[in-house]
C-alpha positions in Angstrom: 0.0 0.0 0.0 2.6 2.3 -1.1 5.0 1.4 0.3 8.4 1.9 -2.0 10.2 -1.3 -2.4 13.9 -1.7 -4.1 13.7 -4.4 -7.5 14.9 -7.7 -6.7 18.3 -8.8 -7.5 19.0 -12.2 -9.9 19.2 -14.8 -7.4 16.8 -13.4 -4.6 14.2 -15.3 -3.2 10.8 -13.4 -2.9 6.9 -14.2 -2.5 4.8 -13.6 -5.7 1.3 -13.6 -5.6 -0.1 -15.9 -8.8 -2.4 -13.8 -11.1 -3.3 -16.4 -13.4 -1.8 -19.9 -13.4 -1.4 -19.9 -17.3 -2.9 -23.3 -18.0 -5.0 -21.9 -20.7 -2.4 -19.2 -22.4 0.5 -21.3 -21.6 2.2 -17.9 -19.3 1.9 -17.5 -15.7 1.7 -14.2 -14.6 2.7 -13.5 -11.2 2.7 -10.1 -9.3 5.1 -8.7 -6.3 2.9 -5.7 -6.0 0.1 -7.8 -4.5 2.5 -9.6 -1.8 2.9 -6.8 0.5 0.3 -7.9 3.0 0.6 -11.9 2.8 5.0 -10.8 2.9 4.3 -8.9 6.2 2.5 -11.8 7.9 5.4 -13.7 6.6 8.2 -11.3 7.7 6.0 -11.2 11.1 5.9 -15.4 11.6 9.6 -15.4 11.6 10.1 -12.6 13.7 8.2 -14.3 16.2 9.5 -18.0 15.7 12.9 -16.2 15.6 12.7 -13.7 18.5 13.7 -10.7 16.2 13.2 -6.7 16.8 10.6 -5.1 14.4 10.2 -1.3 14.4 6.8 -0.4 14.5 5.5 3.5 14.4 2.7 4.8 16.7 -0.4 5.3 14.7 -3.3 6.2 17.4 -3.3 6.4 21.4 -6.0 4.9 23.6 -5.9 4.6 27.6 -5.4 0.9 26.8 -2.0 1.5 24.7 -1.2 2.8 21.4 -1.8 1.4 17.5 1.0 0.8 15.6 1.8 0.6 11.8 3.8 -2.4 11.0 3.8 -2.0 7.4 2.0 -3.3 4.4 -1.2 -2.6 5.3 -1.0 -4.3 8.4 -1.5 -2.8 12.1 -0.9 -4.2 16.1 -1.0 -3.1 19.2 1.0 -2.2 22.2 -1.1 -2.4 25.5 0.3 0.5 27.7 1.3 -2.7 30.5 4.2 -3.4 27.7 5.6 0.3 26.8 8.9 0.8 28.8 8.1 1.7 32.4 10.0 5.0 31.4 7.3 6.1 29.0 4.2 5.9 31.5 6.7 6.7 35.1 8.4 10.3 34.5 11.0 11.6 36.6 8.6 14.5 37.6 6.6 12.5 40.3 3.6 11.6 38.9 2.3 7.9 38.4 0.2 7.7 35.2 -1.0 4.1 36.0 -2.4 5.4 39.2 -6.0 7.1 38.2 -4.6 10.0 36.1 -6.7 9.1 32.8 -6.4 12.5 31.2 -2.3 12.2 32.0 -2.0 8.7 30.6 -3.7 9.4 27.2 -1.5 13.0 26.6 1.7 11.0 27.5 0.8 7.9 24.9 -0.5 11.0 22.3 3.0 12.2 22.3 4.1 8.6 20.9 2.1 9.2 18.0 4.8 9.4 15.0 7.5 8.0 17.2 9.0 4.6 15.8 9.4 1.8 18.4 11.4 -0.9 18.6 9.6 -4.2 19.9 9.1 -8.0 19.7 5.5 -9.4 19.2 3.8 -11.3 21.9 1.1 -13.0 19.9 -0.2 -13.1 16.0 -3.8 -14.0 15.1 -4.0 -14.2 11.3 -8.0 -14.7 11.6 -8.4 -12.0 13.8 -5.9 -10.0 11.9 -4.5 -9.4 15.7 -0.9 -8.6 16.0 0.3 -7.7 20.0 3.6 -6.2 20.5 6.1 -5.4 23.6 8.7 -3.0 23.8 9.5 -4.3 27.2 10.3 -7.7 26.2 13.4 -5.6 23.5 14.6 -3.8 26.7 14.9 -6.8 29.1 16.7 -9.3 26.0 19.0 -6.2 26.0 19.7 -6.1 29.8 19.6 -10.2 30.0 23.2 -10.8 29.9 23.9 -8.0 32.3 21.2 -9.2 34.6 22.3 -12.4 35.0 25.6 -11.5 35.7 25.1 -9.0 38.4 23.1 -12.0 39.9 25.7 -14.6 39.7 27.6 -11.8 42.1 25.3 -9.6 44.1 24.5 -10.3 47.4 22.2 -9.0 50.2 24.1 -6.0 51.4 26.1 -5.1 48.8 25.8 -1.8 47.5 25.1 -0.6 43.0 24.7 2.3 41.5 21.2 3.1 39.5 19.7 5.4 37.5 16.3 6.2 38.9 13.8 5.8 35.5 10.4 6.7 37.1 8.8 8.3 40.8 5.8 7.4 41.7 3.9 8.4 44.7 5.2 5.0 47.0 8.7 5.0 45.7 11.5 5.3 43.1 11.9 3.0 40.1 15.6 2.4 39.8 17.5 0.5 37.1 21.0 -0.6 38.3 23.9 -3.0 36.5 21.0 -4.5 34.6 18.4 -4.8 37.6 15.2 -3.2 37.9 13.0 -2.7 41.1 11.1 -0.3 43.3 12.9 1.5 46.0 9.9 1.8 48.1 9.2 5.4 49.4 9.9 3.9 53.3 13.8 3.1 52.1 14.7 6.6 50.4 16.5 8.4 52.7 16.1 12.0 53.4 19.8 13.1 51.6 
């Protein structure tokens, strides 16, 4: 659906969608123009058999999450439980997952345009449902890290975070690849 695509090369491999079989005229005629929906699905089953990263851009916001274009033709959806914690959690002390309707839906409207990276949870072909996470991108990314801080950290020991989100009972910290609250009864007064 207009999207641009380069030619294919001698020696590429690409779906073709069968205009007419050529039993009768003795020429099949095939077309690439037509693929770009059924090559999405495609593209989107391996991604998901595969664990790959697809970039998605925000198309609508709802309270729920936001709509996303995947491309030809085709569109999913991020529920606002899978956007990065950073998105919904600001630094300036509000909690839009606390009651704050009207602050939840101007936050996810500024997604609109923005391009996401994210891995997809689960595709329906009959439904043409397609649910996405950009948390599940995030926490692959930190895996290694996690694991090793882990293997090493015990009760006691001290790390160094980044706070990523306050929220009325506590700070959201993310430190050598750990997340977790620091509840608002541990923060200290300096």
């Amino acid at each position: 659906e207009g999207e641009k695509r380069e030619l294919p090369v001698v020696g590429e491999e690409i779906l073709v969608y069968v205009k007419d079989s050529g039993e009768e005229s003795g020429v099949t005629k095939l077309s690439i123009r037509r693929t770009g929906n059924a090559r999405k699905w495609y593209e989107l089953d391996d991604a998901l058999a595969n664990d790959k990263v697809v970039e998605v851009e925000v198309l609508e916001a709802n309270t729920g999450g936001v709509i996303v274009s995947v491309g030809g033709g085709l569109r999913g959806f991020i529920p606002t439980s899978q956007l990065d914690n950073a998105r919904i959690y600001d630094t300036l002390g509000s909690d839009s997952r606390q009651g704050n309707t009207s602050e939840l839906q101007h936050k996810l409207a500024t997604l609109v345009g923005k391009k996401i990276k994210v891995k997809i949870i689960e595709i329906d072909k009959l439904k043409n449902r397609i649910i996405f996470s950009e948390k599940l991108v995030k926490s692959k990314a930190d895996m290694e890290q996690r694991t090793n801080t882990l293997k090493s950290v015990k009760v006691g020991d001290t790390l160094e975070g980044l706070v990523t989100g306050i929220a009325p009972f506590g700070l959201f910290v993310s430190a050598e690849g750990l997340e977790g609250l620091v509840h608002l009864s541990e923060i200290s007064w300096d």
